[in-house]
C-alpha positions in Angstrom: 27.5 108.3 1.6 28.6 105.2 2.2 24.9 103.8 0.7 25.4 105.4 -2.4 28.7 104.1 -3.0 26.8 100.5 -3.3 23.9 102.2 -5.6 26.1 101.8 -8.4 24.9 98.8 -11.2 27.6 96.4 -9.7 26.4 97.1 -6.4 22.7 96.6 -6.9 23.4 93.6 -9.3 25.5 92.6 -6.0 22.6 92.9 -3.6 20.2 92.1 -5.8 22.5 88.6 -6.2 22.7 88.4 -2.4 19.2 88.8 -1.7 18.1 85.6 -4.9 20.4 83.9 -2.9 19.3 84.9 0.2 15.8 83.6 -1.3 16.7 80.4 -3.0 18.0 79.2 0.8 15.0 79.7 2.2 13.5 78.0 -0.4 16.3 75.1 -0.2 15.5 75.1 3.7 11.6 74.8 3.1 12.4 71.9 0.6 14.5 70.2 2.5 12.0 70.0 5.3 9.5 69.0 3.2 11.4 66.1 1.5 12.5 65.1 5.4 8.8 64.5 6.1 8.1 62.9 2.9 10.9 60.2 3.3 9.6 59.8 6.9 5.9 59.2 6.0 7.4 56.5 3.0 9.8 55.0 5.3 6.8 54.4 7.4 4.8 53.0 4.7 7.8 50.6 3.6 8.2 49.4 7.1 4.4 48.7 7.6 4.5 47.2 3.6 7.1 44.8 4.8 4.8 44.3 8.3 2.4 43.0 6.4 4.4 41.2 4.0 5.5 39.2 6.7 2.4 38.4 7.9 0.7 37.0 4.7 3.7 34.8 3.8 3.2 33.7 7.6 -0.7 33.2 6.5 0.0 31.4 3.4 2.7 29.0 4.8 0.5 28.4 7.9 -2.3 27.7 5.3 0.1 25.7 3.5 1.0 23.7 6.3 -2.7 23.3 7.4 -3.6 22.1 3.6 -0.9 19.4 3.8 -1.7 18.0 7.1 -5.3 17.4 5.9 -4.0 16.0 2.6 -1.9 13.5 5.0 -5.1 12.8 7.4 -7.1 12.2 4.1 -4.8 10.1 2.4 -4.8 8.2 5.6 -8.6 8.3 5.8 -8.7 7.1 2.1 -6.2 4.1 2.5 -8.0 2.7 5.7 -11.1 3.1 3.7 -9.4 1.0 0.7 -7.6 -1.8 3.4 -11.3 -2.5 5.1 -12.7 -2.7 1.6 -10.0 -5.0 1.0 -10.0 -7.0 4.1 -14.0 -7.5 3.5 -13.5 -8.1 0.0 -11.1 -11.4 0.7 -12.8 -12.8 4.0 -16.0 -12.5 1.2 -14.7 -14.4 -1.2 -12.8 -16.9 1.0 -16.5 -17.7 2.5 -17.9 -18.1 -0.9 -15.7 -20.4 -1.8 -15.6 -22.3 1.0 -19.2 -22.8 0.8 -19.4 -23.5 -2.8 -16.8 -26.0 -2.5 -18.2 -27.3 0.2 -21.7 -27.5 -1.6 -19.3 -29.3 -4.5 -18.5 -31.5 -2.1 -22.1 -32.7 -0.4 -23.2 -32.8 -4.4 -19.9 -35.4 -5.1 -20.7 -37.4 -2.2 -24.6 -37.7 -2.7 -23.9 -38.4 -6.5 -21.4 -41.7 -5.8 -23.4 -43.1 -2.7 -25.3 -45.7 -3.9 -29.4 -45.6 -4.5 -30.9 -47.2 -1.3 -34.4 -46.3 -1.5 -35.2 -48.2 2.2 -32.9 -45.8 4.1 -31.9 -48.4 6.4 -34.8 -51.1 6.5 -33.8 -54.3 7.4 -35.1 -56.2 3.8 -34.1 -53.4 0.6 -36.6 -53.2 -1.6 -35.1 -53.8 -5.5 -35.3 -51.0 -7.5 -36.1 -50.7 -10.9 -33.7 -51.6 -13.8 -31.8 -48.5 -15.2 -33.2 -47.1 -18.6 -30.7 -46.5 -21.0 -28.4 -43.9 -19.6 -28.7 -43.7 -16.2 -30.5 -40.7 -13.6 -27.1 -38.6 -12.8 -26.3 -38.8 -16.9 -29.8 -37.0 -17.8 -29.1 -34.5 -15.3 -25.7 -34.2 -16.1 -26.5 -34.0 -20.1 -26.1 -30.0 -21.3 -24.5 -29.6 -18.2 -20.8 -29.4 -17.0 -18.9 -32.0 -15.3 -19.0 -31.5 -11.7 -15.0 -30.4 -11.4 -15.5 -27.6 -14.4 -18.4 -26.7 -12.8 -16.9 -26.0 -9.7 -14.1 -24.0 -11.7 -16.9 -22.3 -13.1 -18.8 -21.3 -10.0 -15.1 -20.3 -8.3 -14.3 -17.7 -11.3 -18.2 -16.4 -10.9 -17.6 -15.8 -7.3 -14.4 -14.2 -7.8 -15.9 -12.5 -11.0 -18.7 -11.0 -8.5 -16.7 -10.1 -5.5 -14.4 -8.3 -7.8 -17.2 -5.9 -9.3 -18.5 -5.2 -5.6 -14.9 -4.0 -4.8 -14.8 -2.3 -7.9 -17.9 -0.5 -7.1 -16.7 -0.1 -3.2 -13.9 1.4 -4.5 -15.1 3.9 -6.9 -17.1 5.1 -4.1 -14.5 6.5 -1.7 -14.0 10.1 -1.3 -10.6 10.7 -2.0 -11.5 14.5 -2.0 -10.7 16.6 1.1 -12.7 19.7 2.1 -10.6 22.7 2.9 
């Protein structure tokens, strides 16, 4: 009797209550479990995202690092390249110079010794009487004096050297290959 007293609406409504309850734990419980091994499986994702995180922004600064040390070798590359050019360049020039001045020189000296057509004999013969104008006028005549045209044969050499370190220049790398 003591079953029928419960069989009344308030009673079923009561168990009926009890067992959606009953239900919606297990259901809760079965949830639960399932969200458990969900945030397992993403907190090993996130810890294997962050792994590998790490290890590109180790790549990139290593690569980083590499790129700037071969910037460095090549910058050093490309200025020892631009002293030697440099260095030629002058001890060039210098020569050049040195020789055409010398040349300047020979060409002064030979130009104020006097004519002696017996190079030394022990009775000169006598030379001829001057034209008008003399010898070193008619080859002088459309030409330069002697000191311009040394002037002008310096700026030609340093005109020249400059456009072969011009062109040495321009043809250093200055590129690096990564």
């Amino acid at each position: 009797m003591s079953l029928l007293r419960f069989l009344n609406p308030q009673g079923i409504a009561g168990f009926a209550a009890s067992i959606c309850l009953a239900l919606l734990l297990v259901l809760q419980k079965g949830e639960t479990s399932h969200w458990k091994k969900q945030s397992g499986q993403f907190e090993q994702l996130y810890i294997a995202g962050q792994a590998t995180l790490a290890g590109t922004i180790a790549n990139y600064r290593s690569a980083a690092e590499t790129a700037r040390a071969a910037d460095r070798a090549n910058a050093e590359r490309v200025a020892a390249e631009q002293r030697a050019i440099n260095e030629r360049t002058q001890d060039d020039f210098e020569s050049r110079l040195a020789a055409a001045r010398t040349r300047a020189g020979q060409l002064r000296l030979r130009a104020q010794a006097p004519a002696d057509p017996g190079h030394g004999r022990a009775a000169p013969v006598p030379g001829l009487p001057a034209a008008a104008g003399s010898a070193s006028e008619a080859a002088v005549e459309g030409r330069l004096p002697a000191p311009d045209a040394l002037t002008a044969t310096e700026q030609a050499i340093q005109l020249d050297e400059l456009i072969k370190w011009v062109r040495a220049q321009a043809k250093v790398d200055a590129k690096t290959s990564h």
